[in-house]
Every structure is written in structure tokens, then in C-alpha cells.
NUPA-147156 format. One record per atom (N, C-alpha, C): x, z, y; residue in one letter; residue number from 1; atom name. Coordinates in nm, 4 decimals, always signed. Example, Ala and Ser with C-alpha at 12.3 -4.5 7.8 and 13.67 -1.06 7.14 Angstrom:
<mizas>
xx zz yy zami roba lumro
+1.3190 +0.7800 -0.5690 A 1 N
+1.2300 +0.7800 -0.4500 A 1 CA
+1.3200 +0.7800 -0.3300 A 1 C
+1.2850 +0.7080 -0.2250 S 2 N
+1.3670 +0.7140 -0.1060 S 2 CA
+1.2900 +0.7870 +0.0030 S 2 C
</mizas>
This chain:
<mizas>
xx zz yy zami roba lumro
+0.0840 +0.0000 -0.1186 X 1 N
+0.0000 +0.0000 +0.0000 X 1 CA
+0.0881 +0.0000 +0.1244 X 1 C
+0.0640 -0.0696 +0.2255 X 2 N
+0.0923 -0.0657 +0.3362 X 2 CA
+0.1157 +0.0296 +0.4273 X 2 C
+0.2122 +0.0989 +0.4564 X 3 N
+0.2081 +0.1775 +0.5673 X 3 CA
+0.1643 +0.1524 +0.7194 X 3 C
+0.0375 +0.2325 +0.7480 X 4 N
-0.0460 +0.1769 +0.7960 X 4 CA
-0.0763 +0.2361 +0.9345 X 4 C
+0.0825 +0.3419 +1.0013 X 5 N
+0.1438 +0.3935 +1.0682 X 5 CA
+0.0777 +0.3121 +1.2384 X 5 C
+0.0675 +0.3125 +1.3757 X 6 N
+0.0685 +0.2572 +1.4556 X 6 CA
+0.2275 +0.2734 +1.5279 X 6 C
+0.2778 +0.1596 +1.5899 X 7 N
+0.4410 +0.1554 +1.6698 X 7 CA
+0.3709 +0.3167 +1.7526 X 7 C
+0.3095 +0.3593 +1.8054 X 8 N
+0.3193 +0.4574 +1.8758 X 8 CA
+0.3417 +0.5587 +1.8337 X 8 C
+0.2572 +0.5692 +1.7193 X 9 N
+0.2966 +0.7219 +1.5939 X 9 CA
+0.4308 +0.7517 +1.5094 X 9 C
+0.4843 +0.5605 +1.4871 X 10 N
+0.5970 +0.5726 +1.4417 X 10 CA
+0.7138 +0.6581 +1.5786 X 10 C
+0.6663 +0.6523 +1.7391 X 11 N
+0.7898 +0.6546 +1.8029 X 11 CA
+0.7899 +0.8023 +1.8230 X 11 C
+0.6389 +0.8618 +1.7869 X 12 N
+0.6422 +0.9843 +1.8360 X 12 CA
+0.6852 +1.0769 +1.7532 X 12 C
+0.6872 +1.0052 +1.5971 X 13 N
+0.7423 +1.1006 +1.4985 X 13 CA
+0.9323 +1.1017 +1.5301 X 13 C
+0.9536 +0.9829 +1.5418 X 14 N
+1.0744 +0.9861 +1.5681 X 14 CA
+1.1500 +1.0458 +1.6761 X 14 C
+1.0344 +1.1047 +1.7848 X 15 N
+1.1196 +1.1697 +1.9341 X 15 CA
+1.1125 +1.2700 +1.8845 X 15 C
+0.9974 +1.3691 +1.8024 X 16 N
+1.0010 +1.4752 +1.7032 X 16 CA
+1.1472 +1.5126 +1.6481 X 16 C
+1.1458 +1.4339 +1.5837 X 17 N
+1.2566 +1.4266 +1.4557 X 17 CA
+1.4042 +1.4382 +1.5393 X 17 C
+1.4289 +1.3480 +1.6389 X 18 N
+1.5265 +1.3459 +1.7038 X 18 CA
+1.5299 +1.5035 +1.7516 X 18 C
+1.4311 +1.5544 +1.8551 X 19 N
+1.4427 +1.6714 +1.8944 X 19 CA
+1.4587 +1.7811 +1.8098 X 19 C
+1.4336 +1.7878 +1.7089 X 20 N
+1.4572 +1.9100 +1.6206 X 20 CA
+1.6224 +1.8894 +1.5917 X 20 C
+1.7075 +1.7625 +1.5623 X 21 N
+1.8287 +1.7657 +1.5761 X 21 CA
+1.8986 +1.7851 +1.6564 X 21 C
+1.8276 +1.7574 +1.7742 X 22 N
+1.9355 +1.8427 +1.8689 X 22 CA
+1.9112 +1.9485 +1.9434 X 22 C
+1.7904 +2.0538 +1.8887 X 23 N
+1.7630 +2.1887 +1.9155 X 23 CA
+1.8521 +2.2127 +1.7808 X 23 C
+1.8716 +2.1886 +1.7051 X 24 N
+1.9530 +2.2681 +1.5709 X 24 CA
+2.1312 +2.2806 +1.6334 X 24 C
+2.1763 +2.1793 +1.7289 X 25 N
+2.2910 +2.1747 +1.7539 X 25 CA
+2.2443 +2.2470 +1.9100 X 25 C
+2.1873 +2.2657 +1.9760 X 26 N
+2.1930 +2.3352 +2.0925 X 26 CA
+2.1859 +2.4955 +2.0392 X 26 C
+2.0860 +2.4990 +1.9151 X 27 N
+2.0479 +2.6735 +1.8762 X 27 CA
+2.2153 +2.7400 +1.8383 X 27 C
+2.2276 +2.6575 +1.7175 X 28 N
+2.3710 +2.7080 +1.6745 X 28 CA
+2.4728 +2.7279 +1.7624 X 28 C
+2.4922 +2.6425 +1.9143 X 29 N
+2.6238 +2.6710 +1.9870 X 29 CA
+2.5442 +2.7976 +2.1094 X 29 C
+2.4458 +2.8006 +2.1219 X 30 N
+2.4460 +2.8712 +2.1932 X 30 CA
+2.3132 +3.0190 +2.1397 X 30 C
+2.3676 +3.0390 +1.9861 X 31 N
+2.3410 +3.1457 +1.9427 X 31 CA
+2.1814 +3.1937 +1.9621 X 31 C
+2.1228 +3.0669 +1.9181 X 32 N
+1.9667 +3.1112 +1.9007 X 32 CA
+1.9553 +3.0968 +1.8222 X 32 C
+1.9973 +3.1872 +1.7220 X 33 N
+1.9313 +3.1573 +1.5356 X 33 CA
+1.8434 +3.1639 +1.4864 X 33 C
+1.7281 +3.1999 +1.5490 X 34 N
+1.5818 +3.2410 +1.5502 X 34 CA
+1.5149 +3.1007 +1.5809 X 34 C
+1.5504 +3.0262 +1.6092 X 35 N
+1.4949 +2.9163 +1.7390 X 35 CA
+1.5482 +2.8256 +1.5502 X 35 C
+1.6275 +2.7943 +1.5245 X 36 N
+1.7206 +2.7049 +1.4483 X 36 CA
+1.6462 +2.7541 +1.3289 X 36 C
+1.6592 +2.8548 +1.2986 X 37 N
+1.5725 +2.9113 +1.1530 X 37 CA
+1.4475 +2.8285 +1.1252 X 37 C
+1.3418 +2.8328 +1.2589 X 38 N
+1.1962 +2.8378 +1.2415 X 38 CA
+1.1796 +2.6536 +1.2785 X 38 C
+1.3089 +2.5969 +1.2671 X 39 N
+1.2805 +2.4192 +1.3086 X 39 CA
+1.2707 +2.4138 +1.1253 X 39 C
+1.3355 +2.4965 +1.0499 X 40 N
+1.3320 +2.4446 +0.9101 X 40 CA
+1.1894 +2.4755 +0.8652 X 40 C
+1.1707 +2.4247 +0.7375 X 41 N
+1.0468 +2.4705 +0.6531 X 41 CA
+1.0864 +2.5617 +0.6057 X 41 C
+0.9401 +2.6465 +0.5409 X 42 N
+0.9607 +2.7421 +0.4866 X 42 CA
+1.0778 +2.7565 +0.3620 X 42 C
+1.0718 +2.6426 +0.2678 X 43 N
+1.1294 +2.6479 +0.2078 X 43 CA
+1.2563 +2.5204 +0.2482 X 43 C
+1.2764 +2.5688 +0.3499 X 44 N
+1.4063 +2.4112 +0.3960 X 44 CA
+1.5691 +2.4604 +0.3557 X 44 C
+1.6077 +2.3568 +0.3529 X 45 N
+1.7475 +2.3438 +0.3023 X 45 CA
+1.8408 +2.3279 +0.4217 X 45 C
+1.9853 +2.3908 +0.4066 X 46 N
+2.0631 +2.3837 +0.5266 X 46 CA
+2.2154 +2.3624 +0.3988 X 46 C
+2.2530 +2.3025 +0.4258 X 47 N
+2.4478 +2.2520 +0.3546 X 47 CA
+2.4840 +2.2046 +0.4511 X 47 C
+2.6072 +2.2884 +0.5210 X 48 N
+2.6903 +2.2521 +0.5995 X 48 CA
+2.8251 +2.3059 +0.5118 X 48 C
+2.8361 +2.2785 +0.4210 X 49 N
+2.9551 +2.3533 +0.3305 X 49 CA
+2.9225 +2.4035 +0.1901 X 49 C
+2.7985 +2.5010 +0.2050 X 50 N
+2.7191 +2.5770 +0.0690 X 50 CA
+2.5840 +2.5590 +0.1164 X 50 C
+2.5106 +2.5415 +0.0325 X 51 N
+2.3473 +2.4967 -0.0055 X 51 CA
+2.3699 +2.6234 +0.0462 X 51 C
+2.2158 +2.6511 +0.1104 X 52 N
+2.1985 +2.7542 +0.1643 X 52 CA
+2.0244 +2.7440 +0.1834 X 52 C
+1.9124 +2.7993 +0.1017 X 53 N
+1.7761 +2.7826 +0.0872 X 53 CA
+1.6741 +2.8746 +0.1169 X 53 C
+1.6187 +2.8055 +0.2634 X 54 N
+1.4884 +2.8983 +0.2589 X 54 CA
+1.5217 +2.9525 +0.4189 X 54 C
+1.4352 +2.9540 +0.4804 X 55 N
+1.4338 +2.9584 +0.6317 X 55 CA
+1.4691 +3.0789 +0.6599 X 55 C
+1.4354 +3.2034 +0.5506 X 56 N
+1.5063 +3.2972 +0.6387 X 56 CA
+1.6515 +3.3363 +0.6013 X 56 C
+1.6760 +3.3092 +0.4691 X 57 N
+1.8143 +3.3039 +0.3992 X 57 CA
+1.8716 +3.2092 +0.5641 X 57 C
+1.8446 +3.0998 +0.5281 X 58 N
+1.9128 +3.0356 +0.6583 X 58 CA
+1.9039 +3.1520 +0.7920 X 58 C
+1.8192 +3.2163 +0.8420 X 59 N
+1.7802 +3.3003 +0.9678 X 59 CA
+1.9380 +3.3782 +0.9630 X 59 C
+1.9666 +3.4602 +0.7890 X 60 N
+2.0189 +3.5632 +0.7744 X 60 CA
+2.1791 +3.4809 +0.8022 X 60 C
+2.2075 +3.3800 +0.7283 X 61 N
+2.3438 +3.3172 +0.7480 X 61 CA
+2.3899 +3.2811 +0.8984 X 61 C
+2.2999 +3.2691 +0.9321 X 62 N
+2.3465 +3.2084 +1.0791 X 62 CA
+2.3472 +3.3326 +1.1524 X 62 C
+2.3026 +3.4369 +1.1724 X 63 N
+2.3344 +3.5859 +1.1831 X 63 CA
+2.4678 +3.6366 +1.1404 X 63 C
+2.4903 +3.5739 +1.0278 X 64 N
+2.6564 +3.6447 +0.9893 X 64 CA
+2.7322 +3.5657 +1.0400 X 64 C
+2.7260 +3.4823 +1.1181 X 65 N
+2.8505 +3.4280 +1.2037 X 65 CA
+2.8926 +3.5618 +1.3057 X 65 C
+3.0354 +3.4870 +1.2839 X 66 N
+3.0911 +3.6132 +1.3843 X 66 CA
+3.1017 +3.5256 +1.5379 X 66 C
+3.1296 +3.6593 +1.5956 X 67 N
+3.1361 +3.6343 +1.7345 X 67 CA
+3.2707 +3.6039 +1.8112 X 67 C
+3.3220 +3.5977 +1.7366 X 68 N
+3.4413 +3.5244 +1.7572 X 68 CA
+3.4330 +3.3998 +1.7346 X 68 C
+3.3388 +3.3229 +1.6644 X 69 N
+3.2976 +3.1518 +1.6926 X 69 CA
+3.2511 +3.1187 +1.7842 X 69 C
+3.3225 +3.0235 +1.8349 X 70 N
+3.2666 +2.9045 +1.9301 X 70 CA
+3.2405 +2.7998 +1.9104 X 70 C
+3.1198 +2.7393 +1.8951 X 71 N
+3.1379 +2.5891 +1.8799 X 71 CA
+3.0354 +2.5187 +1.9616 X 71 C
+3.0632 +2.3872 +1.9661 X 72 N
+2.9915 +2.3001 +2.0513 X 72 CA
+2.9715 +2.1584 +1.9218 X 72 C
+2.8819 +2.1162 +1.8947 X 73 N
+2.8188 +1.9949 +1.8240 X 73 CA
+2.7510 +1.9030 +1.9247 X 73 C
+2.8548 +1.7927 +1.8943 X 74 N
+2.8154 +1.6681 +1.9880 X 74 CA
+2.7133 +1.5924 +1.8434 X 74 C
+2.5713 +1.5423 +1.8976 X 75 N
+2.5614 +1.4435 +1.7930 X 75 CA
+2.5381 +1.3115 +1.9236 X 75 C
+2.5470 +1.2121 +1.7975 X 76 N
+2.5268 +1.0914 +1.8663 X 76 CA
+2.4871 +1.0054 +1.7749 X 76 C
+2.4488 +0.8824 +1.8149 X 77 N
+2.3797 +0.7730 +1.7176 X 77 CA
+2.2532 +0.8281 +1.6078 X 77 C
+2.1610 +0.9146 +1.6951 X 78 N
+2.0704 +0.9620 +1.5834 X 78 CA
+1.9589 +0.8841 +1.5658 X 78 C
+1.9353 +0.8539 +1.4435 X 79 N
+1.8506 +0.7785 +1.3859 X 79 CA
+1.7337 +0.8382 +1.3180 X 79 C
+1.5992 +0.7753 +1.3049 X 80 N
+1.4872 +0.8412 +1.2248 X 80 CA
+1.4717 +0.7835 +1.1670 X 80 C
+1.3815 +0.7556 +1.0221 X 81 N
+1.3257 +0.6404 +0.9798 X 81 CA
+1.2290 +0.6959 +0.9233 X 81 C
+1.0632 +0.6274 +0.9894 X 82 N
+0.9912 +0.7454 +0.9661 X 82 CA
+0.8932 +0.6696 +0.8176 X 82 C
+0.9190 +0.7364 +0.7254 X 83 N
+0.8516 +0.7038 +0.5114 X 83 CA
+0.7331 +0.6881 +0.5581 X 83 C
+0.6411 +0.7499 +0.6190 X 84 N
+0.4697 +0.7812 +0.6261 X 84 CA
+0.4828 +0.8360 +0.7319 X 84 C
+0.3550 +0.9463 +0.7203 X 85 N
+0.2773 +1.0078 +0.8292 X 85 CA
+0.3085 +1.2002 +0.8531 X 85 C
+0.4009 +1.1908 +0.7086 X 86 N
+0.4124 +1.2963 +0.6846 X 86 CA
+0.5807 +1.3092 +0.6573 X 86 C
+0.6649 +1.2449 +0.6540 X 87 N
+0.8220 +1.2486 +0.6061 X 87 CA
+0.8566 +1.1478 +0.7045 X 87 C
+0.9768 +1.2131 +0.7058 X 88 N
+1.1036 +1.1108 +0.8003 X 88 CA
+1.2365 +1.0871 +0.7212 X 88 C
+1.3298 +1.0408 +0.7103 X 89 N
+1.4853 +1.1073 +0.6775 X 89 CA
+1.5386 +1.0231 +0.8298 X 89 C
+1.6560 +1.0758 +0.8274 X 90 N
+1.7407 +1.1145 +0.9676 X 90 CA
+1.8906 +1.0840 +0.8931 X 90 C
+1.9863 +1.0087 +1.0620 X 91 N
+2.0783 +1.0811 +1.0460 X 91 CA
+2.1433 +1.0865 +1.2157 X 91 C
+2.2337 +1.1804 +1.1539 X 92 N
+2.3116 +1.2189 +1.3176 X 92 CA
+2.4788 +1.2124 +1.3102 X 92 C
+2.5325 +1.1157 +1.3644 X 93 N
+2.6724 +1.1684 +1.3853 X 93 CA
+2.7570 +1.2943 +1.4896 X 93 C
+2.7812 +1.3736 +1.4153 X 94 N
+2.8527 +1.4834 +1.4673 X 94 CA
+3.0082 +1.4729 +1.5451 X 94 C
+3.0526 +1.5023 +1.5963 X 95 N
+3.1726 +1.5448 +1.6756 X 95 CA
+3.1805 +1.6972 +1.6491 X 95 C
+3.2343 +1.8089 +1.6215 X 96 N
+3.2660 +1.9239 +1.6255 X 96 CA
+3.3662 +1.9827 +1.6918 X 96 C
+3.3312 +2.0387 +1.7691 X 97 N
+3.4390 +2.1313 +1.8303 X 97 CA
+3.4613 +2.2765 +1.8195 X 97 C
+3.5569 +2.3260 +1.7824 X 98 N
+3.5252 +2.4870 +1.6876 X 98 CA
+3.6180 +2.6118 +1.7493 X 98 C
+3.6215 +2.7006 +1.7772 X 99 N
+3.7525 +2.8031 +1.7631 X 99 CA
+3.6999 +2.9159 +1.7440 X 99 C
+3.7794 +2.9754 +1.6226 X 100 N
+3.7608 +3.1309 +1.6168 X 100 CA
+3.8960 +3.1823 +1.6785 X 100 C
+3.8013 +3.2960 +1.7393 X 101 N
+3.9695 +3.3897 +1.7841 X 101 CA
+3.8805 +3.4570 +1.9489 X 101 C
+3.9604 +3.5661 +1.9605 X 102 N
+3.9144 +3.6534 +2.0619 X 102 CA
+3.8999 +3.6180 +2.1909 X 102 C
+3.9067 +3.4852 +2.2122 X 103 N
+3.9204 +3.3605 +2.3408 X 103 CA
+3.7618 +3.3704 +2.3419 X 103 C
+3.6872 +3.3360 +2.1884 X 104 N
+3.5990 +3.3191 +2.2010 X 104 CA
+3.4779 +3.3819 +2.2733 X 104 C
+3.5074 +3.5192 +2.2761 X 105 N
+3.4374 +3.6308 +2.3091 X 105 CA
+3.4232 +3.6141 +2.4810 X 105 C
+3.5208 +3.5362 +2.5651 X 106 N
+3.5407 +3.5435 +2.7030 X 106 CA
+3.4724 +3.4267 +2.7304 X 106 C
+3.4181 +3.4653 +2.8796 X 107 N
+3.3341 +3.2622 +2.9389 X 107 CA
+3.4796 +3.1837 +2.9446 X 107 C
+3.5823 +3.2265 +2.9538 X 108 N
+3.6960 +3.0948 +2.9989 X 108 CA
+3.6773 +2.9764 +2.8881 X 108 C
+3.7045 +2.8493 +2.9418 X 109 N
+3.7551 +2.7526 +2.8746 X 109 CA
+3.8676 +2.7436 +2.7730 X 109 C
+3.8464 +2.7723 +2.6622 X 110 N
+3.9807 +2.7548 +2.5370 X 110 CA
+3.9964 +2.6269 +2.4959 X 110 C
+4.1731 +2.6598 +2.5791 X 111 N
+4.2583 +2.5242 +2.5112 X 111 CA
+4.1962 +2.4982 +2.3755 X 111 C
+4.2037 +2.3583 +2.3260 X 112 N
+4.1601 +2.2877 +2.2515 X 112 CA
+4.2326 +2.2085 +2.1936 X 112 C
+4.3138 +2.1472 +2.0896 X 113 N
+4.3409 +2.0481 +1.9935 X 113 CA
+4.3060 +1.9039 +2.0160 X 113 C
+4.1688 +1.9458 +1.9730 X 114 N
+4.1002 +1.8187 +1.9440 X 114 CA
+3.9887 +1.8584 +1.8535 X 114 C
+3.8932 +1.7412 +1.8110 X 115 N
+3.7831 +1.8126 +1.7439 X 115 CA
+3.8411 +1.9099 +1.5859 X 115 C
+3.7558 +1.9675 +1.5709 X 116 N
+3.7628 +2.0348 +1.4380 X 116 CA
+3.7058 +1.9267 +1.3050 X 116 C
+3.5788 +1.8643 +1.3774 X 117 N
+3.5482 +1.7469 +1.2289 X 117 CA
+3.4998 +1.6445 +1.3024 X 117 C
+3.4705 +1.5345 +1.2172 X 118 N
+3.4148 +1.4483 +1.2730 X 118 CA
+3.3101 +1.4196 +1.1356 X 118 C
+3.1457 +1.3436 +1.1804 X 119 N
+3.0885 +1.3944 +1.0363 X 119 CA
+2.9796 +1.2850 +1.0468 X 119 C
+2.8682 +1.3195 +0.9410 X 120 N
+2.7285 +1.3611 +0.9572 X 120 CA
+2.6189 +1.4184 +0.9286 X 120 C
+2.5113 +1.4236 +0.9985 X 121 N
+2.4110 +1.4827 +0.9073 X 121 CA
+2.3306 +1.3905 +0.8383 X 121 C
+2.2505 +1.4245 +0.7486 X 122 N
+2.1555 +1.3603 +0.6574 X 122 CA
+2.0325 +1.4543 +0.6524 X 122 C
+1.9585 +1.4227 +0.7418 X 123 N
+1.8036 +1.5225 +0.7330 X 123 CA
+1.6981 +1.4294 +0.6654 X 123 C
+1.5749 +1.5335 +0.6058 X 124 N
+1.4654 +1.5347 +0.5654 X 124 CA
+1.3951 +1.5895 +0.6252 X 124 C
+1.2725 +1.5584 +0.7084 X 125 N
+1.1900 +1.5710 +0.7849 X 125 CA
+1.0422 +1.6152 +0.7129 X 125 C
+1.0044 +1.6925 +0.7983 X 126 N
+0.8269 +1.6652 +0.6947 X 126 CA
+0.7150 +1.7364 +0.8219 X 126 C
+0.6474 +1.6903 +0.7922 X 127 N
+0.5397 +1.6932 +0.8873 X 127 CA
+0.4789 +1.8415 +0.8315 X 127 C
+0.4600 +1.9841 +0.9111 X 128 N
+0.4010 +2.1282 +0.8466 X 128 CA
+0.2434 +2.1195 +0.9358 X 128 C
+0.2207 +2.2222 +0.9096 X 129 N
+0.0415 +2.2749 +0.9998 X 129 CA
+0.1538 +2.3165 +1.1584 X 129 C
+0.2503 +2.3761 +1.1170 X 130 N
+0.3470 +2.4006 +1.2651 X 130 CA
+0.3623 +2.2699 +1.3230 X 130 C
+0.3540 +2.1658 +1.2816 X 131 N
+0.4894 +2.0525 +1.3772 X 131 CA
+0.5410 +1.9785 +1.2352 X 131 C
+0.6656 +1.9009 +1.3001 X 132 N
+0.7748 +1.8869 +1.2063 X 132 CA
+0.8133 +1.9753 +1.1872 X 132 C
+0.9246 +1.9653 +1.0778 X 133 N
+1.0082 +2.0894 +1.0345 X 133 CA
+1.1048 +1.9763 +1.0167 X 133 C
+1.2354 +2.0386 +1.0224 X 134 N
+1.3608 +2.0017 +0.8909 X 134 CA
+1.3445 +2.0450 +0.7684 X 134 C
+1.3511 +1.9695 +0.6321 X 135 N
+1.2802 +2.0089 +0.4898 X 135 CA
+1.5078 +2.0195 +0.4406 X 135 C
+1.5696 +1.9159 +0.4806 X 136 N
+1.6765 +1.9528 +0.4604 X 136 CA
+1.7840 +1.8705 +0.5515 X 136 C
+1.8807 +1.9267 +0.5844 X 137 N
+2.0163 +1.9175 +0.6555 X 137 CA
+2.1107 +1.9578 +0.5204 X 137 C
+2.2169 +1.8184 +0.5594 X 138 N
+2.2836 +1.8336 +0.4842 X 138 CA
+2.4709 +1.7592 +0.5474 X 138 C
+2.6024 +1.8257 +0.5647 X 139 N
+2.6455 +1.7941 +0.6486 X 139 CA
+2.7231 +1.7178 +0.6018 X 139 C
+2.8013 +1.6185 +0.6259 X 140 N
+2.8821 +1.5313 +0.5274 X 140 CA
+3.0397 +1.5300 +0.6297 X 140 C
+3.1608 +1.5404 +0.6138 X 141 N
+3.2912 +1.5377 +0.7195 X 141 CA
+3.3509 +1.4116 +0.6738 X 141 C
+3.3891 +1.3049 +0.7575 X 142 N
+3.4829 +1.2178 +0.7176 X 142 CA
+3.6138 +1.2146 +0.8338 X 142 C
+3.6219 +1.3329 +0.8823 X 143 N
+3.7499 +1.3753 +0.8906 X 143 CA
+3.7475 +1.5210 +0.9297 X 143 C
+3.8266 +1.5756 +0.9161 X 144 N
+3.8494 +1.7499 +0.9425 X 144 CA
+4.0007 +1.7691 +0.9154 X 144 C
+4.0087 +1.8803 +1.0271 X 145 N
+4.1017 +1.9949 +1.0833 X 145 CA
+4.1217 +2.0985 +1.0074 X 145 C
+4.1759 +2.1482 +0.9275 X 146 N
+4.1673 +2.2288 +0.8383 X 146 CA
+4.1487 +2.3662 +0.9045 X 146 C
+4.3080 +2.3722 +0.9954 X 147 N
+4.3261 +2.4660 +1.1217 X 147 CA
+4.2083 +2.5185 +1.1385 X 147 C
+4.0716 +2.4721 +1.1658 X 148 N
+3.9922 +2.4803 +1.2926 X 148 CA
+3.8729 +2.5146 +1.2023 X 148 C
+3.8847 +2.5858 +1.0447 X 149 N
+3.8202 +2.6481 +0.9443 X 149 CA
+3.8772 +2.7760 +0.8760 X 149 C
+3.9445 +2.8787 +0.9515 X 150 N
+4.0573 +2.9775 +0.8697 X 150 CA
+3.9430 +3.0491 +0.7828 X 150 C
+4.0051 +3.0377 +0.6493 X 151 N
+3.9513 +3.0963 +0.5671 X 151 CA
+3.8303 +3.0181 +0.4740 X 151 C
+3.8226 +2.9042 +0.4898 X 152 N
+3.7322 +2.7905 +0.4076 X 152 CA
+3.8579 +2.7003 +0.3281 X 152 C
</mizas>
């Protein structure tokens, strides 16, 4: 059967979809984990390294970051492609910029390297009674800093 979608519904799912990717990279750098938790589904998926399942498991991980991280996530080239009326998949290219260390804790600007990764994401979208959600994020690196991960 035909997907039987109108160009307008397709664009609005997709400004959706876009926006939840880059509230997930605005929540995480600027420490709204509450905000980032509740874009997933209940039962949504987050791999940025380790599967990590379930919106508040996710709530609780992103809580154990320390405060000595800094990071900033550039995405760019984000794409939707919206299945139906009810699913999307996504992707986003990342830029990462990272530092742990007691710099972090201060407003100054910390010298920098260069990025920490360069990547992407791969989301699953789904339409809830809330909104969209993210159903899963999943992060992929095709280059990384090792440096700029102590202890991974």
C-alpha cells in the first residue's frame, strides 16, 4: 500500500525529528538530563559506547557524568526519512568536542586539540500519545582521539 502521507505531514514529522536531535545535543552539553531523558520513549534506546535501555536507566546514566565533563556536539547534515505516520529513522553527523579535567568546572575557555570524534548518529523515531520520541540513538565514530576518552 501506498504511503499515503501529505508533503506537509511528511515536513512536519521531519522538523520534529530534526528537533529532538538537536535538543539531545543541546540537553547533554548543557546538562539538562531531564529534558534528554523524556525526548526518548519509554522504552528507548541510547548507545553511545554501551546499549543503555529505557528512559530512565538513560535519566540515571546521564546523571553519572561527572562534572568535570565538558562537551559541546556539533551535528550537521541531519537527515529524516519519514517510514509512515508513525516512524522516522534519522541520521546526524557529529563533530565532538570533549575535556575532562578541573578546567571544566570554570566558565573559561579550555585550550583545545582538536575534536575528540568525528561520527554519527543513527536514530529511530516513533510517533508516542506525548509527541515524537527517540525509540533509539545509536552512535557510530569514524574517527576518534583516544586522549579525549581517559579511561574508555
Amino acid at each position: 500500500m501506498e504511503n499515503a502521507l501529505s508533503q506537509d505531514e511528511r515536513d512536519r514529522i521531519e522538523l520534529a525529528c530534526q528537533r529532538l536531535s538537536i535538543a539531545y545535543a543541546r540537553g547533554v552539553d548543557y546538562r539538562d538530563y531531564d529534558l534528554v531523558a523524556d525526548i526518548f520513549t519509554e522504552a528507548g534506546e541510547l548507545d553511545a559506547g554501551r546499549l543503555i535501555t529505557g528512559r530512565e536507566a538513560i535519566r540515571r546514566a546521564l546523571n553519572s557524568r561527572p562534572d568535570t565533563l565538558r562537551s559541546r556536539h556539533v551535528l550537521t547534515n541531519v537527515f529524516v526519512d519519514v517510514v509512515d505516520e508513525n516512524r522516522a529513522r534519522g541520521i546526524s553527523y557529529l563533530t565532538l568536542y570533549r575535556h575532562v579535567g578541573d578546567e571544566s568546572l570554570e566558565a573559561a575557555p579550555i585550550e583545545l586539540a582538536g575534536p575528540a570524534g568525528v561520527g554519527h548518529y543513527e536514530d529511530a523515531f516513533e510517533r508516542t500519545a506525548d509527541g515524537w520520541r527517540i525509540a533509539r540513538r545509536k552512535l557510530y565514530f569514524a574517527f576518534r582521539r583516544s586522549e579525549a576518552f581517559p579511561g574508555q
